[in-house]
C-alpha positions in Angstrom: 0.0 0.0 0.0 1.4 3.3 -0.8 2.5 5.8 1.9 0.1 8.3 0.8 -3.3 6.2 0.7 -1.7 5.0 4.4 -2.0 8.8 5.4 -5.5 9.5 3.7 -7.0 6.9 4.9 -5.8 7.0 8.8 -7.2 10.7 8.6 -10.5 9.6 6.9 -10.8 7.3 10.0 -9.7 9.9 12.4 -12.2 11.8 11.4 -15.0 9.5 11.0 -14.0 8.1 14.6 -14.6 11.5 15.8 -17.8 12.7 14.2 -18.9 10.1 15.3 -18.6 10.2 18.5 -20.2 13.7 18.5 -23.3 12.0 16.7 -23.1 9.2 19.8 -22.8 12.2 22.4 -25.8 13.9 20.7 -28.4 10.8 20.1 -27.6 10.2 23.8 -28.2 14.3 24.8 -31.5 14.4 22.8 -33.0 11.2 22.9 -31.0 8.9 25.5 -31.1 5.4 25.5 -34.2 4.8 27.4 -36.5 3.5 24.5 -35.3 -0.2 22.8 -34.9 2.0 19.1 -33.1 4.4 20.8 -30.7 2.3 22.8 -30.6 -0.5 19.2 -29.3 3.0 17.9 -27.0 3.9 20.1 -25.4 0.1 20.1 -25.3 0.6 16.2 -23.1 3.7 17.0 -20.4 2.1 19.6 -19.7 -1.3 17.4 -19.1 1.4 13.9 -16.9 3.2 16.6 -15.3 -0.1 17.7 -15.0 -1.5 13.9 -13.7 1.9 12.8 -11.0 2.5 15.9 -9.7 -1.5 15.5 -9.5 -0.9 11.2 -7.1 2.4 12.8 -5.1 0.0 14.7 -4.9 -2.5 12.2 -3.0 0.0 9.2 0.7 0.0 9.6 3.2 2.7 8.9 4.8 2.1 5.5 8.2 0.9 7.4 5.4 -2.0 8.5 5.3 -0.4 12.4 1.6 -0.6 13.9 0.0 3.3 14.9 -0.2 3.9 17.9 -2.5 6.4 20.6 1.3 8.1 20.6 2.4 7.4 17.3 3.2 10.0 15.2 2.5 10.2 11.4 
């Protein structure tokens, strides 16, 4: 895989990871999880967050080191 699809596509999932997070934080501010579609909902949210933070982990820098939470690019 070349270097710069690497890059683009840890900061694609950087910033997927954190919008939606904000969309978590605000489904759980207006509507909570009280209600079985709400909470199915707000499940939905935490496994893409899960699936999208462990396809972060799983790229490699291009010398074939894992990223790390104190990794830089």
């Amino acid at each position: 895989m070349r270097k710069d699809s690497i890059y683009a596509a840890r900061s694609a999932l950087e910033i997927g990871i954190e919008n939606t997070r904000e969309l978590l934080a605000r489904h759980d501010a207006e509507l909570g999880r009280d209600h079985r579609s709400t909470r199915m909902t707000a499940e939905r949210i935490v496994r893409e967050l899960e699936d999208m933070n462990r396809a972060l982990g799983g790229l490699q820098k291009p010398d074939g080191v894992p990223y790390g939470p104190n990794t830089s690019i």
